[in-house]
N, C-alpha and C positions, 0 to 999 in steps of 0.2 A: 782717759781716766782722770777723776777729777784728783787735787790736791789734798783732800783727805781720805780718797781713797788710795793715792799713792802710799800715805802714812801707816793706814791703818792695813793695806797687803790685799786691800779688796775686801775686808771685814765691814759689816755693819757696824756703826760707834750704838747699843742701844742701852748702854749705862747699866748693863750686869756683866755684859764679857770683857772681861778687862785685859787691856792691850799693851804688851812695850812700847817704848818711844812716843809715847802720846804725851806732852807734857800735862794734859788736863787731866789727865788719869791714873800720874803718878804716884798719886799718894795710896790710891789703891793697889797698885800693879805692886808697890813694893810691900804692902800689906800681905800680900798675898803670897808674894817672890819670899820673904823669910819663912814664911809656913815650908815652901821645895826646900830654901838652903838648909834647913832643924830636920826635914826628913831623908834628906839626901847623906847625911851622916848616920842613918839608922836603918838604912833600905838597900836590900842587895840579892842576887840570886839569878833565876834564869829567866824567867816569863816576868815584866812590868804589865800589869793594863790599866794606863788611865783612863777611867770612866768620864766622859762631858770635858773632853779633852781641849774643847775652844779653841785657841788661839794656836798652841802646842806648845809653849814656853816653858808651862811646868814638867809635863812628860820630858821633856831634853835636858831639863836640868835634874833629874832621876835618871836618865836614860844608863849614864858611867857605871851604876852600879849594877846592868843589868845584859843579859848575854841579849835576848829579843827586848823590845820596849813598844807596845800597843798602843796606840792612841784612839780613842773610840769619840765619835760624837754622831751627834744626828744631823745638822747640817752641813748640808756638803761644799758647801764654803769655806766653811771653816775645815773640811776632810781635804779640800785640794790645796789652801792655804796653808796647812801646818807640812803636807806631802812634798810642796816646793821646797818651805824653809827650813823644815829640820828632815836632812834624809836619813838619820841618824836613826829614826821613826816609823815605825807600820802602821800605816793610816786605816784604820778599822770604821765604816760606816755603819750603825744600827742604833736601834731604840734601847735604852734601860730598860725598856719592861722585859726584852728577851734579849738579853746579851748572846752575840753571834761568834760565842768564844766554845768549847768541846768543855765538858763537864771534868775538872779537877787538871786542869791546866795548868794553870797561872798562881804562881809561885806570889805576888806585892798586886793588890789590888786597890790602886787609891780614885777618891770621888773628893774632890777639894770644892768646895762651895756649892754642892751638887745639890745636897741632901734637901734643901730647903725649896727648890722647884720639883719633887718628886710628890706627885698624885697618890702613888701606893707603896708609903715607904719600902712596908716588913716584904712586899712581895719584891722590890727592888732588892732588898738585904738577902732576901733566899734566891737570888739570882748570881747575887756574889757571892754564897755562899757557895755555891752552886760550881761555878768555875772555879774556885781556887783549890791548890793541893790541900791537903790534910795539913792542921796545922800554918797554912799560908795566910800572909798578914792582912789585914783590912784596914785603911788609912782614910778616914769620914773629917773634913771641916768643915765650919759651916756658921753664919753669926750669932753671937750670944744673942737669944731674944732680949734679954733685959737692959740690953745695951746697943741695941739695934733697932729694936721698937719698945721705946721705954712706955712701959702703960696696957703694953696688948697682953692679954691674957693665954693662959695654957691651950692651945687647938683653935683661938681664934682666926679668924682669916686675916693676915697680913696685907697693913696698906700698899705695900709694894706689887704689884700686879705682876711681878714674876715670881714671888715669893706663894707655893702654896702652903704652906707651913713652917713656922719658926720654932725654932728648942733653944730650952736652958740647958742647963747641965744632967738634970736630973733625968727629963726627958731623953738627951739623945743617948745616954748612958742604960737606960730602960728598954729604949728601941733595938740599941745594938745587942744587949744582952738577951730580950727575948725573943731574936731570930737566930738565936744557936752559937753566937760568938763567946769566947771566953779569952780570960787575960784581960779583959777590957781596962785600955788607961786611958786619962781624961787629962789633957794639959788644957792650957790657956794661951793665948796670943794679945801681949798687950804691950803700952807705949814703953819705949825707952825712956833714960831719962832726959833725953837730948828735946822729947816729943811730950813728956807726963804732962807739964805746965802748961801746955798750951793745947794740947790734942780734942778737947772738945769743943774749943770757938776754932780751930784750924777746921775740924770737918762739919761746923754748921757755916762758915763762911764757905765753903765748898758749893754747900747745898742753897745757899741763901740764893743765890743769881749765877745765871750760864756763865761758863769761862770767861765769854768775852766781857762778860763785865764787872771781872775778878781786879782787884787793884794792884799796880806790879808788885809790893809788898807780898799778899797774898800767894799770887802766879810763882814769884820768884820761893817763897818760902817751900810751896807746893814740890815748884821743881826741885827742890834740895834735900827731901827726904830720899831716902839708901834703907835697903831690907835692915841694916844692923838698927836703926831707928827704933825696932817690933822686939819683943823678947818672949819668948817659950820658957811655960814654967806651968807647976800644978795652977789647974783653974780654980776661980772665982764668981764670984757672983758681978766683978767688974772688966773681967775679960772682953777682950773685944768680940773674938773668933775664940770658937770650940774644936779641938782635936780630937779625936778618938782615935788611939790603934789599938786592935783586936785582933784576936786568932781564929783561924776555921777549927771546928771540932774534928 
């Protein structure tokens, strides 16, 4: 096994599944890591199932408040890599388009940066709709288009080749609500203050040149972001990342 794959647990590095312990990926992982630690104080009950469960880091850090906790994904790399490290976890293999869960199951159903590679959203959204109790919560984030792809338009196709659609606020608040969710709240995810001043030349020097030829300035700065860096609050039109939780009918 090679030295990045010792790091990465046997994961592909393909610069959308973001991994702990990767120093080059930190500033994402922890982007994404205060999204768990804001829902992991609002989330509890019997049945979790993370949908596009990747890595498995988020699902574990939800897992405490939940008597089972599901991890679902499609590739099976990533099913026997999270099954190793968090046993804590029920490693679920299958597609979003038909989740391989019993109809009104599952109590907390979250999809954290999902929504934006799904081909058929609304039929995705009536498939969770689909498994969760009456009433059971629904947990969608995913990047602010406007802040993510500054200039792309409503349904255009995103230059991101794993991105098949991006949303504002308006959008993903529209999508959730007309596949039968109700209670829909819309937060936002954006820089602390530690991160305000400098957070858009820190992540175009991210993107400007491969790690290796990040300056240790740069490297070291990268390394020194911590989830409390992020803050959760009503969204914007400057939010980084979009939250939705909603109710099943």
């Amino acid at each position: 096994m090679s030295d990045e794959q010792r790091r990465t647990g046997g994961l592909t590095l393909t610069g959308e599944r973001t991994l702990p312990g990767i120093p080059a990926e930190n500033y994402w992982f922890r982007r994404h890591q205060a999204a768990y630690d804001y829902l992991a104080g609002r989330l509890g009950g019997d049945v979790l199932l993370e949908v596009g469960a990747g890595e498995g880091y988020g699902a574990d850090q939800l897992a405490g408040g939940f008597g089972t906790s599901c991890a679902l994904d499609y590739d099976p790399a990533a099913i026997g890599h999270l099954a190793r490290r968090y046993p804590r976890l029920a490693p679920v293999r299958g597609n979003l388009a038909t989740l391989p869960v019993r109809t009104g199951t599952v109590t907390a159903l979250t999809a954290l940066q999902v929504i934006e590679h799904v081909w058929h959203p609304a039929e995705f959204l009536a498939e969770c709709r689909r498994v969760l109790q009456p009433a059971g919560r629904l947990v969608l984030s995913t990047p602010n288009r406007l802040t993510f792809s500054p200039g792309l338009g409503r349904g255009e196709k995103p230059q991101n080749l794993f991105h098949c659609r991006e949303y504002d606020a308006g959008e993903l608040v529209g999508l959730v609500a007309s596949t039968g969710f109700s209670d829909v709240e819309l937060l936002g995810l954006a820089p602390g203050p530690r991160l305000a001043g400098r957070h858009d030349e820190l992540v175009a020097g991210q993107l400007r040149t491969d790690p290796a030829g990040w300056s240790a300035t740069l490297a070291a700065e990268v390394a020194s972001i911590t989830a409390a860096d992020f803050e959760i609050g009503p969204a914007d039109a400057s939010s980084l990342d979009l939250i939705v939780l909603a109710r099943s009918a």
